[in-house]
C-alpha positions as CSV (number, residue, x, y, z in Angstrom):
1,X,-85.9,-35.0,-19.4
2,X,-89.4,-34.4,-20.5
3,X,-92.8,-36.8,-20.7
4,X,-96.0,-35.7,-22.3
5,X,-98.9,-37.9,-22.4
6,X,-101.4,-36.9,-25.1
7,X,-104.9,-38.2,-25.3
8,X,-106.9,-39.7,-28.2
9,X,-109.5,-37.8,-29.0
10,X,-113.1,-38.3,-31.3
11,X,-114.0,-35.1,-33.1
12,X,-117.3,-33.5,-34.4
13,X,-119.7,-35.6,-32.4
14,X,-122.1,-35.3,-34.8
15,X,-123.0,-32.3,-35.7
16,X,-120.2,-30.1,-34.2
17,X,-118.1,-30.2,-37.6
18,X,-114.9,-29.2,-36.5
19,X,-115.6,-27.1,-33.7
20,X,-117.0,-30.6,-30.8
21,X,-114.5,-32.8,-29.3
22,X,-114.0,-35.2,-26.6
23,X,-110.5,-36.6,-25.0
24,X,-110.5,-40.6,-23.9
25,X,-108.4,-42.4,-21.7
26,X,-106.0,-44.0,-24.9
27,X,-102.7,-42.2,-25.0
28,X,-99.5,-41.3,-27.2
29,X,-96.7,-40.8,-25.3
30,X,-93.0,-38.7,-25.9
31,X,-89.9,-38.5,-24.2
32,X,-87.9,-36.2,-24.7
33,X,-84.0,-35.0,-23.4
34,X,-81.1,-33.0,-24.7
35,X,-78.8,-34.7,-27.1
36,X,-75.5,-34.2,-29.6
37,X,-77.4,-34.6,-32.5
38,X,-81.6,-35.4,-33.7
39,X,-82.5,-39.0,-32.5
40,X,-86.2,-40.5,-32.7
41,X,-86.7,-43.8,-31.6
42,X,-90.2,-45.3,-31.7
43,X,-92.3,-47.6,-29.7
44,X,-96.0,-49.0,-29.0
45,X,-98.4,-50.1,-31.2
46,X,-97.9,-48.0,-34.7
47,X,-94.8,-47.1,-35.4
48,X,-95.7,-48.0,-39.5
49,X,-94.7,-44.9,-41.8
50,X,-93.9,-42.4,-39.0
51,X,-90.6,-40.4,-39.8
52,X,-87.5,-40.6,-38.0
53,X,-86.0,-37.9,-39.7
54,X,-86.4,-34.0,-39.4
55,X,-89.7,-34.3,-41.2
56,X,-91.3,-36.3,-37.9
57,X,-94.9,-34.1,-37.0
58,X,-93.6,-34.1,-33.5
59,X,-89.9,-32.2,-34.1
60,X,-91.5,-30.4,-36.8
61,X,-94.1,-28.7,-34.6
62,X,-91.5,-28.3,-32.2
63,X,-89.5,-26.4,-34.4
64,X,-92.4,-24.3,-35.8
65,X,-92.6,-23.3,-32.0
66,X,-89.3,-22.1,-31.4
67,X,-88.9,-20.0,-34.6
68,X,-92.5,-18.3,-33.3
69,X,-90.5,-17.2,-30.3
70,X,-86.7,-16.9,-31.2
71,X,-85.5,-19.9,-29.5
72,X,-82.6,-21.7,-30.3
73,X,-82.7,-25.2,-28.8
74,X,-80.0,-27.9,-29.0
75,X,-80.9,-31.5,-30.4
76,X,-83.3,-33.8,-28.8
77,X,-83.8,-37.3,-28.4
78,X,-87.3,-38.3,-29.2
79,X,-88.6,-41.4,-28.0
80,X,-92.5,-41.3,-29.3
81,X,-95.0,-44.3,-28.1
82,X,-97.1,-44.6,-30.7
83,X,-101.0,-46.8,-29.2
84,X,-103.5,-44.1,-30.9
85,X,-104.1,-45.8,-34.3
86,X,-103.3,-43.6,-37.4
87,X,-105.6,-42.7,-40.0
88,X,-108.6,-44.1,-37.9
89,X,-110.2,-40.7,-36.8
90,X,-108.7,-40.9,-33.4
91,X,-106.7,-37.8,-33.6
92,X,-103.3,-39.5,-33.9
93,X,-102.0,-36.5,-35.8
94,X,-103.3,-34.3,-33.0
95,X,-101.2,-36.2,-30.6
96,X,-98.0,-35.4,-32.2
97,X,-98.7,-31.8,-33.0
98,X,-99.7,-31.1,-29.5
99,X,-96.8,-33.5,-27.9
100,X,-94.4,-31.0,-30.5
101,X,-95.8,-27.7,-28.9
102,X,-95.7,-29.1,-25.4
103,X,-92.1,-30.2,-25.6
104,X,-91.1,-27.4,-27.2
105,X,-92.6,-24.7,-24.8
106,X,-91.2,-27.0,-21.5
107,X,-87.5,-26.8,-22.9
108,X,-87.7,-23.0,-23.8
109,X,-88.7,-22.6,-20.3
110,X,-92.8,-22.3,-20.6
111,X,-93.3,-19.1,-22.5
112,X,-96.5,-19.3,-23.6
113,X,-99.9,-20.8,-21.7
114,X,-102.3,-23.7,-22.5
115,X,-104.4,-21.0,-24.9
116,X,-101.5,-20.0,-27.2
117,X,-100.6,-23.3,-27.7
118,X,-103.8,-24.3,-28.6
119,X,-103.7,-21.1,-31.0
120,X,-100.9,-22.8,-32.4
121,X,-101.6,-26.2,-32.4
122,X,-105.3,-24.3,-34.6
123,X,-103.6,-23.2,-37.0
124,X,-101.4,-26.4,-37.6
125,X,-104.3,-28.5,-37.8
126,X,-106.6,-26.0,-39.9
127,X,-109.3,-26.8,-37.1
128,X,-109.8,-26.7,-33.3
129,X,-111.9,-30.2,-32.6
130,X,-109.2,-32.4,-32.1
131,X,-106.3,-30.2,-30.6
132,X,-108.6,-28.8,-27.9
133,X,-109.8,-31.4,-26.3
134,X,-106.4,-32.7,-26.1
135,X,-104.9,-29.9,-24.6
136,X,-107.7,-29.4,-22.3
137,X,-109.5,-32.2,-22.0
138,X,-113.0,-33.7,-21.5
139,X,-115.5,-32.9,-24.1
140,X,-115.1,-29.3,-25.7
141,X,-116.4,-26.3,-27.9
142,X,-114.3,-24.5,-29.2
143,X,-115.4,-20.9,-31.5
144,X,-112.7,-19.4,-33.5
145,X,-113.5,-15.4,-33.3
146,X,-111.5,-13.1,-36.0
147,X,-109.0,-12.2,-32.9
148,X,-109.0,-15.3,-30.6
149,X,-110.1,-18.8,-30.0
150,X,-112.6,-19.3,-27.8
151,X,-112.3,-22.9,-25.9
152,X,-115.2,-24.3,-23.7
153,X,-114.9,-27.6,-21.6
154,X,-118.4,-28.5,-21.3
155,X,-118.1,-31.6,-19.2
156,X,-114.5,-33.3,-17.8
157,X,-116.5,-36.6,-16.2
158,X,-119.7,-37.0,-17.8
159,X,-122.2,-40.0,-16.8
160,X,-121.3,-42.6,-19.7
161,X,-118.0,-44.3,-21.7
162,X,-116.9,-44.0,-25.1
163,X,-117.4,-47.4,-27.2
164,X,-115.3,-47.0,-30.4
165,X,-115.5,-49.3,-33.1
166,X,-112.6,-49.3,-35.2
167,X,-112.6,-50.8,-38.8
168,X,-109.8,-52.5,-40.5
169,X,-109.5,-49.8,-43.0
170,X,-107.8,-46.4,-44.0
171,X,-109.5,-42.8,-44.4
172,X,-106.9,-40.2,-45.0
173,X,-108.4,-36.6,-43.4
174,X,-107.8,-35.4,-46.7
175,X,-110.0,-37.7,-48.8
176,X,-112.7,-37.5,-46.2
177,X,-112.4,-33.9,-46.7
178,X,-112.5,-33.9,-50.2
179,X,-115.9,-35.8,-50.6
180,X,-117.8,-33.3,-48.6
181,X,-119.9,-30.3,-51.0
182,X,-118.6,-26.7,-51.2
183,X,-121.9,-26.1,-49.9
184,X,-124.5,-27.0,-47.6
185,X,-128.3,-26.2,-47.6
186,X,-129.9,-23.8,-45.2
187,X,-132.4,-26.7,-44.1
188,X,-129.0,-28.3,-43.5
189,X,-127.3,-25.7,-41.6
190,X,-130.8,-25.1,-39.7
191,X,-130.6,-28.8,-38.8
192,X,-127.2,-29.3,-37.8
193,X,-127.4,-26.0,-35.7
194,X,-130.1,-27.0,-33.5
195,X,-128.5,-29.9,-32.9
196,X,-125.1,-28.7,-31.8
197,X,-127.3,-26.3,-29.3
198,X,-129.0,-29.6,-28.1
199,X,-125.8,-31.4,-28.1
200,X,-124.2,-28.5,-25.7
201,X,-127.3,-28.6,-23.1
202,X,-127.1,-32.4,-22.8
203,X,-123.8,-32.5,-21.7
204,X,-124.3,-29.5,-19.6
205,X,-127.7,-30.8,-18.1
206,X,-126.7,-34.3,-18.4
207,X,-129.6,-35.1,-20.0
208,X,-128.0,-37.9,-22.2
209,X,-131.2,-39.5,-23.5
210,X,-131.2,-36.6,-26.0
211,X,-127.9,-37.5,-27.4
212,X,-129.9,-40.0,-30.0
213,X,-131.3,-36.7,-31.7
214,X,-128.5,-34.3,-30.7
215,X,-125.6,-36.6,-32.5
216,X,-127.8,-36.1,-36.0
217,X,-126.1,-34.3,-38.6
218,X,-126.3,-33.6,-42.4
219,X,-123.2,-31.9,-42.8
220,X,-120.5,-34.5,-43.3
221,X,-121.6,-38.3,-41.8
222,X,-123.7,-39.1,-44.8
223,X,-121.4,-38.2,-47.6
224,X,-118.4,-39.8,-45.5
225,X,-120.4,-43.0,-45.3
226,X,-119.5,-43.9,-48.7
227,X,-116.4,-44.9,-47.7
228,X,-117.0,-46.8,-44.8
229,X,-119.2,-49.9,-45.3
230,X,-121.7,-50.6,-42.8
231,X,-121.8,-47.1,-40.9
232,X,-125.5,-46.1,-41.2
233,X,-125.9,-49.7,-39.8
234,X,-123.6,-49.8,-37.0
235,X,-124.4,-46.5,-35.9
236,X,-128.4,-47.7,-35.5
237,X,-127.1,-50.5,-34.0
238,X,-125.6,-48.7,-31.5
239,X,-128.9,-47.0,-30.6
240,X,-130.5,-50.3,-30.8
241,X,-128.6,-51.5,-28.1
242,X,-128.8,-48.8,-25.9
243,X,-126.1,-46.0,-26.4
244,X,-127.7,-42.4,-25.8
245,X,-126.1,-41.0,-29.2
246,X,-123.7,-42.8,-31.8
247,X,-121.5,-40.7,-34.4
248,X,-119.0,-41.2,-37.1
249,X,-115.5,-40.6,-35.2
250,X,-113.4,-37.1,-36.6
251,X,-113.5,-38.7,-40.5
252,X,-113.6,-41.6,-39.4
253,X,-113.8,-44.7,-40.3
254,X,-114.1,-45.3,-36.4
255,X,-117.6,-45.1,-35.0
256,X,-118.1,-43.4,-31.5
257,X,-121.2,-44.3,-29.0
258,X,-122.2,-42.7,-25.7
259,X,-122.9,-46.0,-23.9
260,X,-124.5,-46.3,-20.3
261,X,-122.4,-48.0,-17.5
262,X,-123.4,-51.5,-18.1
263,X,-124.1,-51.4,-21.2
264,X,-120.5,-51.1,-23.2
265,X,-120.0,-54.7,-23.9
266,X,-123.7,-55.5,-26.0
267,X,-123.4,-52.0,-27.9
268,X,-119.8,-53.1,-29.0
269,X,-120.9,-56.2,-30.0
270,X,-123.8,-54.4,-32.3
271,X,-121.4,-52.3,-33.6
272,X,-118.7,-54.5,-34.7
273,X,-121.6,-57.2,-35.9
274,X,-123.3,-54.2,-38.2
275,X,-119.9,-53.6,-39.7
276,X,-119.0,-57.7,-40.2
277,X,-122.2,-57.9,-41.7
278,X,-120.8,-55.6,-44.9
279,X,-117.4,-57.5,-44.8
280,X,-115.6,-54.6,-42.4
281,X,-113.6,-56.1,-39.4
282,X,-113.5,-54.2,-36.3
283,X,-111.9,-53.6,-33.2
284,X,-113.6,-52.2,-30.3
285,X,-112.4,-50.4,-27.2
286,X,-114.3,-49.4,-24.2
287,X,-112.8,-45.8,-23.2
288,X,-113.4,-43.6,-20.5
289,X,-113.5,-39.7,-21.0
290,X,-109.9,-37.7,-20.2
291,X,-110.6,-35.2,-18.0
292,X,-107.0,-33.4,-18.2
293,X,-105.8,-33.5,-21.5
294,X,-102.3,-33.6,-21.9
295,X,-99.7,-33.7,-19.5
296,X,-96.4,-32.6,-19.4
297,X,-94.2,-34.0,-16.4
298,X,-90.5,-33.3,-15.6
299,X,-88.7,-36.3,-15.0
């Protein structure tokens, strides 16, 4: 029998559209053993419109895995505990997909290494922010060259928590997605660049007071903050009350700010006021950073 524990993870950070990613301490977990025929059983917090069937993210990467090498596997029983929120921008999909290829590689007797699985888990995804820091985790860069991803852990145990404020609402990837304009000014891209090269030297230097500027971007927060009430708001809020650098979380609609030990509780509070006050519920977590990513254990 297998267990792989997958981190949450908050994506972009600001302005490192899907390339920047961090890994914190909330997990998915699956189990996973031989059996006569496909079981999935599921558990924890969200088990709400997750298949059960062939069609279940977590067999189906699986699958996609074993075809890639020419493995023929027998059935599994799947027993997935579900406690990263769907559809929140907490890479819950991530999760599965890298639960899938970590199963999958284990039983086929650990073919491939942590870099073609995150090749793999890449090109599932259609991006590299979420998967990477889950495989490898702490907070990450990751370039895609024309040959070969590129992955950079930039800091495993960096000076501050993760306060995420999560509305009581829906975005779907896709919609956020769609919102966004075919294209982007070069004032734009000149912003957003300098800040991702800020963004990289403050976690490096741990020079966190420059995460206020270095989390700007003018890429994708504004336009997505149409359909989250209250963001612009929450996210100064954040600031207000102390956190080095607040950013719209992956899609979103949850918020993300570096807070200073000591000062979770009161930026929370901000946050989840900012949002109330334009009729958006919240819940907030206080999170450490994941320094390993996932983790595969035989049991």
């Amino acid at each position: 029998m297998y267990q792989v524990k997958v981190p949450a993870t908050s994506a972009n950070l600001g302005p490192g559209f899907d390339c920047m990613g961090l890994a914190v301490k909330l997990y998915n977990y699956v189990q996973a053993q031989e059996n006569d025929q496909l079981e999935i059983i599921l558990k924890g917090s969200y088990t709400k419109n997750i298949s059960t069937n062939e069609d279940n993210l977590v067999w189906q990467t699986a699958c996609l895995l074993w075809q890639r090498i020419g493995f023929r596997p027998k059935p599994l029983k799947l027993v997935l505990e579900n406690n990263v929120p769907p559809a929140r921008g907490l890479g819950s999909s991530s999760t599965a997909v890298v639960a899938g290829l970590m199963i999958a590689n284990a039983v086929a007797g650990y073919p491939l290494q942590r870099l073609d699985l995150l090749s793999i888990a890449t090109e599932i995804e259609g991006h590299p922010d979420n998967v990477c820091p889950a495989i490898y985790g702490g907070i990450t860069l990751t370039v895609m060259a024309e040959d070969k991803i590129i992955p950079r852990v930039l800091t495993k145990n960096p000076g501050f928590k993760a306060v995420v404020a999560i509305p009581e609402i829906l975005v779907e990837t896709e919609k956020a997605r769609k919102i966004l304009p075919s294209s982007v000014p070069l004032k734009d891209v000149t912003f957003n660049a300098s800040r991702v090269g800020l963004l990289v030297d403050a976690f490096l230097r741990e020079e966190y007071e420059l995460l206020a500027i270095a989390t700007q971007d003018k890429v994708h927060q504004n336009q997505r903050a149409s359909l989250i009430p209250g963001m612009p708001q929450a996210l100064q809020a954040a600031l207000q009350a102390g956190a080095y650098g607040a950013a719209l979380s992956g899609s979103g609609p949850t918020l993300l700010a570096f807070a200073p030990i000591g000062r979770e509780e009161q930026i929370a509070q901000k946050m989840q006021k900012a949002l109330a006050a334009h009729s958006l519920d919240s819940t907030t977590l206080t999170l450490e950073i994941d320094p390993n990513g996932a983790v595969l254990t035989e049991i």
